[in-house]
PQR file with spaces between the fields and no chain letter, atoms N, CA, C, O and H, PARSE charges and radii, in Angstrom:
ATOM       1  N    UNK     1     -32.072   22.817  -16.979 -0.4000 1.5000
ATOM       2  CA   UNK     1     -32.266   23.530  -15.729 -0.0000 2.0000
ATOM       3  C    UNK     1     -31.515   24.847  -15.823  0.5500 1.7000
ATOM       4  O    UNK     1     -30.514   25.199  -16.446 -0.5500 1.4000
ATOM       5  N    UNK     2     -32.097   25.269  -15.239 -0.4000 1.5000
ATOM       6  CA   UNK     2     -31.408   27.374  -15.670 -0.0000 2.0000
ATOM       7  C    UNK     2     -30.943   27.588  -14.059  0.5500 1.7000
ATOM       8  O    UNK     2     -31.584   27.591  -13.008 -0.5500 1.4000
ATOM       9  H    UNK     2     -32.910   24.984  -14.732  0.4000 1.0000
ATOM      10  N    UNK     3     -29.949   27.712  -14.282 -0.4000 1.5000
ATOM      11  CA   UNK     3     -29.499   28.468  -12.796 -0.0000 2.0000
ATOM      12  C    UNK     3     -30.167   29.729  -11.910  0.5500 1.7000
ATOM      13  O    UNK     3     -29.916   30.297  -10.847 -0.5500 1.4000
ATOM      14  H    UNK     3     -29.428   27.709  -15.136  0.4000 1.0000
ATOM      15  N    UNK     4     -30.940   29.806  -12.738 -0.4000 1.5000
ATOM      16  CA   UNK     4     -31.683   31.189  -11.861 -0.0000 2.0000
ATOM      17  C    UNK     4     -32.420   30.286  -10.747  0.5500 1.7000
ATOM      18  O    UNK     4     -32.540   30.651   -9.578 -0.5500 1.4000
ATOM      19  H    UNK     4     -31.143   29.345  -13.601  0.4000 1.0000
ATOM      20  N    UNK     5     -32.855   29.177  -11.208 -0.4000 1.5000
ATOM      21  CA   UNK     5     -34.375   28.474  -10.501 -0.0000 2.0000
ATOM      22  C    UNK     5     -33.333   28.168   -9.332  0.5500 1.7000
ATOM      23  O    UNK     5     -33.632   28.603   -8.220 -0.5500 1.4000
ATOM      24  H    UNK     5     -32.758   28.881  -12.158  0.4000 1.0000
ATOM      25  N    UNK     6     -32.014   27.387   -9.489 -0.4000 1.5000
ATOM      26  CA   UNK     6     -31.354   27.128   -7.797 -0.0000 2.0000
ATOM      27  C    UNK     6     -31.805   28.200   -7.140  0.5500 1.7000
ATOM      28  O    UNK     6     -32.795   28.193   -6.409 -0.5500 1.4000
ATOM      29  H    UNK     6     -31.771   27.034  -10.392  0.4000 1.0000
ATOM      30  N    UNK     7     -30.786   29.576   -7.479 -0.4000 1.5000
ATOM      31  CA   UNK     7     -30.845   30.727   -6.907 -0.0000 2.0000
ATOM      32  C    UNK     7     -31.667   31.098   -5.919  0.5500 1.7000
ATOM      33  O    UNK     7     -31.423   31.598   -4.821 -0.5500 1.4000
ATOM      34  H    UNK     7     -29.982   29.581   -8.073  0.4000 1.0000
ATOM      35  N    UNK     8     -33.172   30.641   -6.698 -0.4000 1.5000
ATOM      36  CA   UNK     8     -34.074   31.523   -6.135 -0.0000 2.0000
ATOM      37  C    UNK     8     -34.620   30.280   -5.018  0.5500 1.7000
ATOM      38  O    UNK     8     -35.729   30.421   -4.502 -0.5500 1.4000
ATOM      39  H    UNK     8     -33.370   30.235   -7.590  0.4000 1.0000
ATOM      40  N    UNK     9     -33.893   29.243   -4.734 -0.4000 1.5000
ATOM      41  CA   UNK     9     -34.608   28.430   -3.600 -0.0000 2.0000
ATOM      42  C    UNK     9     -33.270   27.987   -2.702  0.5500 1.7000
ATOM      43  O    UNK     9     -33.296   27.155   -1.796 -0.5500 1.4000
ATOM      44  H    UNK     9     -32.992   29.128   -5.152  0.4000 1.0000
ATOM      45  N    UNK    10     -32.382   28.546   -3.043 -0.4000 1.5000
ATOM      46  CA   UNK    10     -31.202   28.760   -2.068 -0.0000 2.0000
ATOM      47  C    UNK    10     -30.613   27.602   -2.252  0.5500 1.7000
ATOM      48  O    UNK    10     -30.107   27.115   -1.241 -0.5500 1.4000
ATOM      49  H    UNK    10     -32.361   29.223   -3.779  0.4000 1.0000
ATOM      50  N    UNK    11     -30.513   26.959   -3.316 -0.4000 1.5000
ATOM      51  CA   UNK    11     -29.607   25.229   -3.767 -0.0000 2.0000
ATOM      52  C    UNK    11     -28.632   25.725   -3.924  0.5500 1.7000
ATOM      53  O    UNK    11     -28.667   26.931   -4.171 -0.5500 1.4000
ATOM      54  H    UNK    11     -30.923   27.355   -4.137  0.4000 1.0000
ATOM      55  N    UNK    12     -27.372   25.070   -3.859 -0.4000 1.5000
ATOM      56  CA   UNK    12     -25.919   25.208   -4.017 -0.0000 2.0000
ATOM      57  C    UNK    12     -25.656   24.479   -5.071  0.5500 1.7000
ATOM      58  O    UNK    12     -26.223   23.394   -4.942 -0.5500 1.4000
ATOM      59  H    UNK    12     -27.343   24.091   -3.658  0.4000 1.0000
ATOM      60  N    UNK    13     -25.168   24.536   -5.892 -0.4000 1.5000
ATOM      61  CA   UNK    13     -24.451   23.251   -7.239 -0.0000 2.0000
ATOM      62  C    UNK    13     -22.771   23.673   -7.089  0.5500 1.7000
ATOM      63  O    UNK    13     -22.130   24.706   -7.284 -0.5500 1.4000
ATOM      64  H    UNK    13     -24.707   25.417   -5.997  0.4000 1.0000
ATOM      65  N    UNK    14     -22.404   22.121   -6.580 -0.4000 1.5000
ATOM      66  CA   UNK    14     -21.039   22.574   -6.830 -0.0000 2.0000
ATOM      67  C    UNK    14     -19.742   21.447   -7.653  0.5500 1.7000
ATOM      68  O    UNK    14     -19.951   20.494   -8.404 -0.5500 1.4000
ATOM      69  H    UNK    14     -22.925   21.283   -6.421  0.4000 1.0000
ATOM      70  N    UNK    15     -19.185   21.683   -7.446 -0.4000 1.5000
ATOM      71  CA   UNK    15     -18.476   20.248   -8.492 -0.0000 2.0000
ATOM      72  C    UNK    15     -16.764   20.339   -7.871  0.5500 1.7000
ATOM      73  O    UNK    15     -16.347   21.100   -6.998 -0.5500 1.4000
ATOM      74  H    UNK    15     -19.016   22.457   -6.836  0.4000 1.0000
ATOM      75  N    UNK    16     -16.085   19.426   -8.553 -0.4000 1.5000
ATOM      76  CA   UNK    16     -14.610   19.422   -8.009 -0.0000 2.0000
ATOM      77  C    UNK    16     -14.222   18.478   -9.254  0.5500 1.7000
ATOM      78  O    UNK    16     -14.958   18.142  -10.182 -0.5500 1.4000
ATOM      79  H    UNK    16     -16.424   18.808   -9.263  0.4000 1.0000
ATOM      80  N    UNK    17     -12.758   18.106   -9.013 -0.4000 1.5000
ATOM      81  CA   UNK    17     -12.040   17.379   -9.699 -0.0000 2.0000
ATOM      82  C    UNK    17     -12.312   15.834   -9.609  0.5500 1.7000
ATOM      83  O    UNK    17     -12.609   15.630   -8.431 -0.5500 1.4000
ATOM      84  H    UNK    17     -12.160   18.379   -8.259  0.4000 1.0000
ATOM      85  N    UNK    18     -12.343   14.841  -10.195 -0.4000 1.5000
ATOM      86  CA   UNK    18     -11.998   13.380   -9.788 -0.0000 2.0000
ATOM      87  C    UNK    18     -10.625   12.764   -9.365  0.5500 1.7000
ATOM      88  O    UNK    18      -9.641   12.611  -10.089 -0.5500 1.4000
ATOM      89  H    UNK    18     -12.101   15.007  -11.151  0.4000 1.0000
ATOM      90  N    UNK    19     -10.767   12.426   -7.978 -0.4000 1.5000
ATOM      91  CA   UNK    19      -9.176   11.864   -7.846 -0.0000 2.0000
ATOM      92  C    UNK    19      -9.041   10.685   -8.810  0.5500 1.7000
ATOM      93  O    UNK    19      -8.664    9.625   -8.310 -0.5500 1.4000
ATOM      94  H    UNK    19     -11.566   12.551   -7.390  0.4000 1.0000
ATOM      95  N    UNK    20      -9.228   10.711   -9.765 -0.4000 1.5000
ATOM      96  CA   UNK    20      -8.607    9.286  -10.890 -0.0000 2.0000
ATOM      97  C    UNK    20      -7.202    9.037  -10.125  0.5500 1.7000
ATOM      98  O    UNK    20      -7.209    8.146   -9.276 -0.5500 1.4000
ATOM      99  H    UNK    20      -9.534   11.572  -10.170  0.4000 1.0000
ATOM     100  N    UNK    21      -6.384    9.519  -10.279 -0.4000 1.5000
ATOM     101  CA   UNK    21      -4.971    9.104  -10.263 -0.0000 2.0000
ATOM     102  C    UNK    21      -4.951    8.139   -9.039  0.5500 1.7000
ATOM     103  O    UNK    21      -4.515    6.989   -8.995 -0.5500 1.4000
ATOM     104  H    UNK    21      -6.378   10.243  -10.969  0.4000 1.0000
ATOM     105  N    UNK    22      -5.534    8.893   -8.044 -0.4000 1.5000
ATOM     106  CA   UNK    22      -5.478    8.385   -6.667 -0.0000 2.0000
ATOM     107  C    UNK    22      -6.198    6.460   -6.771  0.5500 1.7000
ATOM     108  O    UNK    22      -6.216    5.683   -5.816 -0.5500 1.4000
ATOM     109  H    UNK    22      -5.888    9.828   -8.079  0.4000 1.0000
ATOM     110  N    UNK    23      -6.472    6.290   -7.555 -0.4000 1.5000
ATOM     111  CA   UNK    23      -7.452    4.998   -7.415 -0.0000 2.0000
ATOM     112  C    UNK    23      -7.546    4.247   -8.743  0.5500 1.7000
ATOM     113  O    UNK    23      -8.237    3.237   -8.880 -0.5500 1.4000
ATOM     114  H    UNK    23      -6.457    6.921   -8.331  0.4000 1.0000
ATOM     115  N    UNK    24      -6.666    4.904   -9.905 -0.4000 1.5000
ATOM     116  CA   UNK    24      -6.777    4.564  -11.170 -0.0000 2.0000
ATOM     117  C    UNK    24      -5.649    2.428  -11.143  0.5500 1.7000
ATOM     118  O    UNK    24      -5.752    1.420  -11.842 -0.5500 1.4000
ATOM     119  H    UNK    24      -6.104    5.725   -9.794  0.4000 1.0000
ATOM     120  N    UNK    25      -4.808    2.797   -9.987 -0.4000 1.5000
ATOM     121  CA   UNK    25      -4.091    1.257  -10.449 -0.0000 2.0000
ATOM     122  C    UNK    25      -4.418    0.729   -9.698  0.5500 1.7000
ATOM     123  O    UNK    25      -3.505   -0.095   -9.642 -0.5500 1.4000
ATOM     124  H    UNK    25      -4.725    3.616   -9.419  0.4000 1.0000
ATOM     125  N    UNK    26      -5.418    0.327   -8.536 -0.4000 1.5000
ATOM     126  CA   UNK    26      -6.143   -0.287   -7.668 -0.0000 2.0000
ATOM     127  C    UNK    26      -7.740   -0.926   -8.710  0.5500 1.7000
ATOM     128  O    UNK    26      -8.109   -2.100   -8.709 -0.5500 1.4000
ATOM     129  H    UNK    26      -6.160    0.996   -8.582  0.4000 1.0000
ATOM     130  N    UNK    27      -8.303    0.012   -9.352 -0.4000 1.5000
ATOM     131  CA   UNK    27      -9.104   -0.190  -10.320 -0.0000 2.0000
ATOM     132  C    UNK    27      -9.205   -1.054  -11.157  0.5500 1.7000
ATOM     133  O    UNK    27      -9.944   -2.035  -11.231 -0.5500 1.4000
ATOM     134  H    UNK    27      -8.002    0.966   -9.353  0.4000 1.0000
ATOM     135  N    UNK    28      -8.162   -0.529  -12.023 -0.4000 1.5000
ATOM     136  CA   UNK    28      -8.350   -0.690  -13.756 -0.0000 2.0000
ATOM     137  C    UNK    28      -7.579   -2.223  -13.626  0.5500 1.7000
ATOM     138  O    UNK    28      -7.598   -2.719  -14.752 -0.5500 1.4000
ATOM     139  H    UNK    28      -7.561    0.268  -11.963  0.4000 1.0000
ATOM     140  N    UNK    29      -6.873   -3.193  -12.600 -0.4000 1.5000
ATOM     141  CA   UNK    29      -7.141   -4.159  -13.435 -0.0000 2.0000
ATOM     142  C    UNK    29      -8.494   -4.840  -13.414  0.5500 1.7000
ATOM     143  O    UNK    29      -9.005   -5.305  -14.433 -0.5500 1.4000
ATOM     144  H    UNK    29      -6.857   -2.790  -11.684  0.4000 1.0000
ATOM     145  N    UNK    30      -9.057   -4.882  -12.209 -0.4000 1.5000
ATOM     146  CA   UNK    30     -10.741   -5.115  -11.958 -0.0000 2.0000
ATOM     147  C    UNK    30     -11.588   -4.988  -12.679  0.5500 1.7000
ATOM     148  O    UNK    30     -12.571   -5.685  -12.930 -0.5500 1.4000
ATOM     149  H    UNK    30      -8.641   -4.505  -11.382  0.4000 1.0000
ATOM     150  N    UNK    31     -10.943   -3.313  -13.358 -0.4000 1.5000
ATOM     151  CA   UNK    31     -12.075   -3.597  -14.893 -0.0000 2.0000
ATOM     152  C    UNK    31     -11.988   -4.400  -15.772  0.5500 1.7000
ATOM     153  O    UNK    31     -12.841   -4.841  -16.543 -0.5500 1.4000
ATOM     154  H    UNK    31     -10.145   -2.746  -13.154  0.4000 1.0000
ATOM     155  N    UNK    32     -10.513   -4.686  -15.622 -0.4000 1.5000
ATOM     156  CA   UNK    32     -10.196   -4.900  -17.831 -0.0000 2.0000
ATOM     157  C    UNK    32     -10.206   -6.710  -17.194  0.5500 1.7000
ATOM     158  O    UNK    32     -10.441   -7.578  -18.034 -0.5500 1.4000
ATOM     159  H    UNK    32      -9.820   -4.328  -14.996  0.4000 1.0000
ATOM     160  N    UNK    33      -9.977   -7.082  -15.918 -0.4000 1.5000
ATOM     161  CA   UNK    33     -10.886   -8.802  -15.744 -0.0000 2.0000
ATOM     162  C    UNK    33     -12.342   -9.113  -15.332  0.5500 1.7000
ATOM     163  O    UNK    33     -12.915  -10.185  -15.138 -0.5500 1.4000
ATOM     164  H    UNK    33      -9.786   -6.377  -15.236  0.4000 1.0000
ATOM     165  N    UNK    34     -12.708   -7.972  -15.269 -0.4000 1.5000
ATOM     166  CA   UNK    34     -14.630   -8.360  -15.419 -0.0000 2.0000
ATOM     167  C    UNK    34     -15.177   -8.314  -13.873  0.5500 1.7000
ATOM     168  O    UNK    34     -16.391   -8.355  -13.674 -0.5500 1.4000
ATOM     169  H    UNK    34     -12.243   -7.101  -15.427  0.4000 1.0000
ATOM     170  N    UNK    35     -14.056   -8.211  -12.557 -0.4000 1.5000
ATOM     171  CA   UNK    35     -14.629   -8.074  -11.249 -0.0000 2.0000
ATOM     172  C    UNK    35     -15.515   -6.531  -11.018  0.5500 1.7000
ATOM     173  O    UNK    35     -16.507   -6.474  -10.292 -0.5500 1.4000
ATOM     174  H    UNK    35     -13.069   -8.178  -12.719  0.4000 1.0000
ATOM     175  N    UNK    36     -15.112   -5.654  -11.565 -0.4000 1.5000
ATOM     176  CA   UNK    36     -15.937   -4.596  -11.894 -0.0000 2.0000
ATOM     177  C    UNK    36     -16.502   -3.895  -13.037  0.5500 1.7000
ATOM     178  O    UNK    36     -15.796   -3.509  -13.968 -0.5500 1.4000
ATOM     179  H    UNK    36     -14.306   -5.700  -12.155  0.4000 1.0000
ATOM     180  N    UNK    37     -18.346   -3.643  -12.963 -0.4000 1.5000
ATOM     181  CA   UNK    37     -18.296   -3.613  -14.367 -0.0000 2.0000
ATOM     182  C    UNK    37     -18.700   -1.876  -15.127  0.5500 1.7000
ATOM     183  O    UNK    37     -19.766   -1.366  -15.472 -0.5500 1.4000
ATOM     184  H    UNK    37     -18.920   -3.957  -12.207  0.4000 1.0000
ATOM     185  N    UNK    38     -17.441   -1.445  -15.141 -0.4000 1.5000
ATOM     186  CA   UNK    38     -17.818    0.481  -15.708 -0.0000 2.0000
ATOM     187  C    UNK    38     -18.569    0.231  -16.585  0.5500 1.7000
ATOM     188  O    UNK    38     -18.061    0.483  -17.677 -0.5500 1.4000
ATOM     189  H    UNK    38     -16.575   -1.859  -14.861  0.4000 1.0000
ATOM     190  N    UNK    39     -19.440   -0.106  -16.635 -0.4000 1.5000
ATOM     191  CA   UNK    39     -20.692    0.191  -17.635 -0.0000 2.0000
ATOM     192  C    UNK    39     -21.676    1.307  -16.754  0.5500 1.7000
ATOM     193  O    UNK    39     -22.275    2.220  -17.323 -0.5500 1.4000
ATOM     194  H    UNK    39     -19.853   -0.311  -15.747  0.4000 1.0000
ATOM     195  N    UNK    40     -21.725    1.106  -15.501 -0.4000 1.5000
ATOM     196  CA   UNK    40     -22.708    2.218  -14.685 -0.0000 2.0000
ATOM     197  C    UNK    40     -21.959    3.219  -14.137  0.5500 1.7000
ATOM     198  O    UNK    40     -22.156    3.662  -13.005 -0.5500 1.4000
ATOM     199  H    UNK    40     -21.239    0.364  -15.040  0.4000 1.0000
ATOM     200  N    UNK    41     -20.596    3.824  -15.336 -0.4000 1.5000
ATOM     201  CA   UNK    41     -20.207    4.819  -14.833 -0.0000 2.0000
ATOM     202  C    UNK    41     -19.898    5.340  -16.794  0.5500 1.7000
ATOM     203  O    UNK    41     -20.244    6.422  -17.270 -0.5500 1.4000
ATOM     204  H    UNK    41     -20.436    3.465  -16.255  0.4000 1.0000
ATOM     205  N    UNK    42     -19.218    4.258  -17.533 -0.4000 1.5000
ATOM     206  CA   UNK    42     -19.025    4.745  -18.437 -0.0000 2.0000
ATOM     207  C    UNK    42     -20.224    4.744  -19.419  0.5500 1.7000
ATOM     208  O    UNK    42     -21.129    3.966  -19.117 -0.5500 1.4000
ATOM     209  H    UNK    42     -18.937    3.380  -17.146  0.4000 1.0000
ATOM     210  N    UNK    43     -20.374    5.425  -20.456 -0.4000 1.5000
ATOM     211  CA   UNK    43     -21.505    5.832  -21.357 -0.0000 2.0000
ATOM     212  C    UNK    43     -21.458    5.820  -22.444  0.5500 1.7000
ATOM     213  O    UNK    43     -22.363    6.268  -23.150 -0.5500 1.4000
ATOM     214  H    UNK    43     -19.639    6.057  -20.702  0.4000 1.0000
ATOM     215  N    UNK    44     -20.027    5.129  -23.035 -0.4000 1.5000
ATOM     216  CA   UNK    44     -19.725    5.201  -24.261 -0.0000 2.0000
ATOM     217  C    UNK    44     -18.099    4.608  -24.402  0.5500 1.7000
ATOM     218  O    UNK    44     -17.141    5.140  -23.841 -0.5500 1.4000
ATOM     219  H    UNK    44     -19.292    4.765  -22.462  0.4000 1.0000
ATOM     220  N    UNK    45     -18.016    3.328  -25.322 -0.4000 1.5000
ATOM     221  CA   UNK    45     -16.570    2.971  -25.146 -0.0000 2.0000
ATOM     222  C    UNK    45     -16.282    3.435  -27.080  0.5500 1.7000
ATOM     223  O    UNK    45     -17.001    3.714  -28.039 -0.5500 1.4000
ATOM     224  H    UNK    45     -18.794    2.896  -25.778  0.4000 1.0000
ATOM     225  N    UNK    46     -14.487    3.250  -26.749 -0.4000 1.5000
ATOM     226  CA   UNK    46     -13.850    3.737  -28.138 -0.0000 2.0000
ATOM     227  C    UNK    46     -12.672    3.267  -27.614  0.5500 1.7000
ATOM     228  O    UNK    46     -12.326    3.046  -26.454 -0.5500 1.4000
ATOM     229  H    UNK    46     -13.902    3.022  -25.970  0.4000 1.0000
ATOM     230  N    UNK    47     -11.925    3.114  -29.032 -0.4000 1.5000
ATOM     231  CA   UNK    47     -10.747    2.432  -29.090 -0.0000 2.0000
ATOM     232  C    UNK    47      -9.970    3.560  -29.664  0.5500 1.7000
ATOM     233  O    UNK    47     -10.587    4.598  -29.902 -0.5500 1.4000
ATOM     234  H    UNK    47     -12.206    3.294  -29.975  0.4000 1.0000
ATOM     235  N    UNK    48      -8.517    3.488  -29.955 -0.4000 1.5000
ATOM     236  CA   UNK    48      -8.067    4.424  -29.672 -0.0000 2.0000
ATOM     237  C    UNK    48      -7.847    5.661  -30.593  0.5500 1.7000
ATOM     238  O    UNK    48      -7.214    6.711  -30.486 -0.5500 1.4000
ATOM     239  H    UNK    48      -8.016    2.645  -29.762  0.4000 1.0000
ATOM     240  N    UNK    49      -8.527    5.171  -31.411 -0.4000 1.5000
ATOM     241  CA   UNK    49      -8.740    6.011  -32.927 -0.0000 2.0000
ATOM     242  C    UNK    49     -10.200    7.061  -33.137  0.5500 1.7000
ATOM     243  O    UNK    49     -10.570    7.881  -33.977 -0.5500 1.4000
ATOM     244  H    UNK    49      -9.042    4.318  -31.498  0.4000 1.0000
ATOM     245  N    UNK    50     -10.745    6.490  -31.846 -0.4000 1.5000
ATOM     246  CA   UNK    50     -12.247    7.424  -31.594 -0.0000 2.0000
ATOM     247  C    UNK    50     -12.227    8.260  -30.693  0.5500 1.7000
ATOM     248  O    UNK    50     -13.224    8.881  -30.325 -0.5500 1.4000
ATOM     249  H    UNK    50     -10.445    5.823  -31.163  0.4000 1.0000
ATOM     250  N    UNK    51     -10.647    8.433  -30.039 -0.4000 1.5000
ATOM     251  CA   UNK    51     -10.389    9.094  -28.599 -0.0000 2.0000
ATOM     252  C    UNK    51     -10.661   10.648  -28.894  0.5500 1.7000
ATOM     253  O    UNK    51     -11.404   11.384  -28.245 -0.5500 1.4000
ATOM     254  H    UNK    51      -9.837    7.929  -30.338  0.4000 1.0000
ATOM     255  N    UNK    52      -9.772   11.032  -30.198 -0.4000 1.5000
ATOM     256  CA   UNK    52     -10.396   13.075  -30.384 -0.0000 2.0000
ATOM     257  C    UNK    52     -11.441   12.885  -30.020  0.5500 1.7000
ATOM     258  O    UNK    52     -11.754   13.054  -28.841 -0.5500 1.4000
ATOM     259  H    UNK    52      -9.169   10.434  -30.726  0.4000 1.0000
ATOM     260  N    UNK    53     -12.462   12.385  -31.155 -0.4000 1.5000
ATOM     261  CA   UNK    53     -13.936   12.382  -31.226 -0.0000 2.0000
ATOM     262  C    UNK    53     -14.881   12.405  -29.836  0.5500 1.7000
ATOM     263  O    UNK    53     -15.585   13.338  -29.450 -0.5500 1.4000
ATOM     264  H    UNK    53     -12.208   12.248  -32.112  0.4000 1.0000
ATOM     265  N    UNK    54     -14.713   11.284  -29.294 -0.4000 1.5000
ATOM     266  CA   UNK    54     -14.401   11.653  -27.664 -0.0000 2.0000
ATOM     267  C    UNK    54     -14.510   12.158  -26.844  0.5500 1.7000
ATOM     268  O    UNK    54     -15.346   12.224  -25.943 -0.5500 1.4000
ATOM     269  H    UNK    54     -14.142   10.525  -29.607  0.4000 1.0000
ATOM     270  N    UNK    55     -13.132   12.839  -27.213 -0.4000 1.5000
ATOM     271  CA   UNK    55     -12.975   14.089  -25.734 -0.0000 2.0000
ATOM     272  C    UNK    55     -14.108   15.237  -26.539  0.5500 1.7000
ATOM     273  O    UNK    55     -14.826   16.016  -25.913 -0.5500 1.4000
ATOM     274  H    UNK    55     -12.452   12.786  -27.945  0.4000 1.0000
ATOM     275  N    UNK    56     -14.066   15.133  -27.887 -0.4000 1.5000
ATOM     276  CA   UNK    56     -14.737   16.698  -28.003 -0.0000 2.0000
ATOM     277  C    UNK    56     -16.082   16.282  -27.766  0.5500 1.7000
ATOM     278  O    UNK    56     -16.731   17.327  -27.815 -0.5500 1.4000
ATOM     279  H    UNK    56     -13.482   14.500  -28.395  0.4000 1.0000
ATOM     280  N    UNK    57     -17.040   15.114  -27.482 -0.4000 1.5000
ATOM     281  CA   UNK    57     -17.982   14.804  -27.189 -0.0000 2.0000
ATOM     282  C    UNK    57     -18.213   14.831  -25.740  0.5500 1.7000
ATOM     283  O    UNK    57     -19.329   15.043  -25.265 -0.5500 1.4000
ATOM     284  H    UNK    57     -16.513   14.265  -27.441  0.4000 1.0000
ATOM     285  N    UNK    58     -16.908   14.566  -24.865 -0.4000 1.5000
ATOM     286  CA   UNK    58     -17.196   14.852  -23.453 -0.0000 2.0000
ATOM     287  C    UNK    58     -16.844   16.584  -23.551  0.5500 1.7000
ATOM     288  O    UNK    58     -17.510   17.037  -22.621 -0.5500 1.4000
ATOM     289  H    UNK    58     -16.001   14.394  -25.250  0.4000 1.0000
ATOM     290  N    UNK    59     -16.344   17.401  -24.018 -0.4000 1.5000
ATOM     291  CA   UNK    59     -16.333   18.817  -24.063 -0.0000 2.0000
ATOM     292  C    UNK    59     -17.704   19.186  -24.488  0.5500 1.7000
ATOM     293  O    UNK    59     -17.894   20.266  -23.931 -0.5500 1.4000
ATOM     294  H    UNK    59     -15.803   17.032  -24.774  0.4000 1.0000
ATOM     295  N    UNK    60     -18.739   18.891  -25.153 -0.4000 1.5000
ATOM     296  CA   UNK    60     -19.640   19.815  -25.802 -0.0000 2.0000
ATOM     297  C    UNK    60     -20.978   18.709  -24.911  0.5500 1.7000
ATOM     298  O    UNK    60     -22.100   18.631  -25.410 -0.5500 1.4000
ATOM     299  H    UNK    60     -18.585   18.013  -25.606  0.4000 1.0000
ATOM     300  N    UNK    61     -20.706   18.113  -23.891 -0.4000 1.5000
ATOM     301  CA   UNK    61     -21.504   17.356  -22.674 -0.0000 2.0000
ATOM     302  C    UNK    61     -22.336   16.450  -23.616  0.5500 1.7000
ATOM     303  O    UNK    61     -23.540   16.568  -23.387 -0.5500 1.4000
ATOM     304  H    UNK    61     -19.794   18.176  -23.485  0.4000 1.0000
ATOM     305  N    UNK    62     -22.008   15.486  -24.717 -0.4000 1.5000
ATOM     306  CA   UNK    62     -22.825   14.900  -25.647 -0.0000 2.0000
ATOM     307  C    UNK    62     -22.669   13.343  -24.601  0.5500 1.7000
ATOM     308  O    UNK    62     -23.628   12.585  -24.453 -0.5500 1.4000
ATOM     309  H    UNK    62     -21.031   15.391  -24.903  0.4000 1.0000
ATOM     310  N    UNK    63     -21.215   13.077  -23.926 -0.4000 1.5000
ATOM     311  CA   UNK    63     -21.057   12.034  -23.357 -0.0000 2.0000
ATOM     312  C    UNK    63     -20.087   12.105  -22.115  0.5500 1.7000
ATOM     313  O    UNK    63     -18.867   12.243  -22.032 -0.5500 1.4000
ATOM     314  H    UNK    63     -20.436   13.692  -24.047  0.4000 1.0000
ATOM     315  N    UNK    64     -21.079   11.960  -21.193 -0.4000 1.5000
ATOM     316  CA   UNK    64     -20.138   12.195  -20.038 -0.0000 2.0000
ATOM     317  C    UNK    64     -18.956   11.589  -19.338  0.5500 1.7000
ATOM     318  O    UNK    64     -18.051   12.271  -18.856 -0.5500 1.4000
ATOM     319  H    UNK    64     -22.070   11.848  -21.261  0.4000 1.0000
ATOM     320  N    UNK    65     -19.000   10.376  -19.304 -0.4000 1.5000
ATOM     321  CA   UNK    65     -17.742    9.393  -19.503 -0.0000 2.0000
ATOM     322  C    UNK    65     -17.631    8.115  -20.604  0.5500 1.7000
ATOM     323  O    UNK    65     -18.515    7.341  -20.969 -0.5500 1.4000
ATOM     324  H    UNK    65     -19.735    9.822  -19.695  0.4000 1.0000
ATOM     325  N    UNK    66     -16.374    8.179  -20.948 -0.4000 1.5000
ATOM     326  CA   UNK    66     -16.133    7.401  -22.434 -0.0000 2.0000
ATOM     327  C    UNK    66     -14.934    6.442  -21.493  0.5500 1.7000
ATOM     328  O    UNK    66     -14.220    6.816  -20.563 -0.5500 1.4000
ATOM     329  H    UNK    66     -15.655    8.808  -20.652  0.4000 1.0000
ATOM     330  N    UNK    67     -15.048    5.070  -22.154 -0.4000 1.5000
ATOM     331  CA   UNK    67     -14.389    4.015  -21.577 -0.0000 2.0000
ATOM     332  C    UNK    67     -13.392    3.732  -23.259  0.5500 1.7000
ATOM     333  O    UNK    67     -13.903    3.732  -24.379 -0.5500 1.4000
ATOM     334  H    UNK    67     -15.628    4.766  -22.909  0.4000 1.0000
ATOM     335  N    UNK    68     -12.180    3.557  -22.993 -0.4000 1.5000
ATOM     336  CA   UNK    68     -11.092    3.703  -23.674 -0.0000 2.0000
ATOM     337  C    UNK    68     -10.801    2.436  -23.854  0.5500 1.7000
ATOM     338  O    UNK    68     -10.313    1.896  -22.861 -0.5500 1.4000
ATOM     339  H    UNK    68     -11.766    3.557  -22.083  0.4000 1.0000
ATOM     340  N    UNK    69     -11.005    1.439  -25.270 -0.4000 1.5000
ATOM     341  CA   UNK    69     -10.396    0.098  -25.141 -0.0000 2.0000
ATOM     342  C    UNK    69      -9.116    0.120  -26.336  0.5500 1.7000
ATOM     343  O    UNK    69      -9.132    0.419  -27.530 -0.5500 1.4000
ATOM     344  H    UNK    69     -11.401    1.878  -26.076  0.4000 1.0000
ATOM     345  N    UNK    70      -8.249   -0.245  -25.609 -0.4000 1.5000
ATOM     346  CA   UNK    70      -7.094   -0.637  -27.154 -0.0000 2.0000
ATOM     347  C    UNK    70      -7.847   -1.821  -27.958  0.5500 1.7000
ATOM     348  O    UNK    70      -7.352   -2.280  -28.987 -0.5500 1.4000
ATOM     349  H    UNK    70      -8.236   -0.488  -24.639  0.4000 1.0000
């Protein structure tokens, strides 16, 4: 999608930060015991030796969220 096409029909695209922090220890034990399942948020898991690889894959938009397992 090319940003000109919003433009020209008056769409807004806007974005912000994720409060992670705010909600990260209420969460994550839910994930890591199976009551919630980040699979319909994460897109790709790695352990902790695939983490560069990773981030430079969420930098160059190849994967938008990566789920981190030790």
């Amino acid at each position: 999608m090319g940003f000109g096409s919003l433009f020209r029909h008056n769409i807004r695209l806007a974005g912000g930060p994720a409060p992670v922090r705010a909600y990260v220890e209420e969460l994550m034990p839910a994930i890591l015991n199976g009551t919630i399942e980040p699979g319909k948020v994460f897109d790709a898991t790695t352990n902790l030796d695939g983490v560069p690889a990773d981030y430079q894959d969420m930098a160059d938009r190849k994967s938008p969220k990566v789920l981190v397992k030790p």
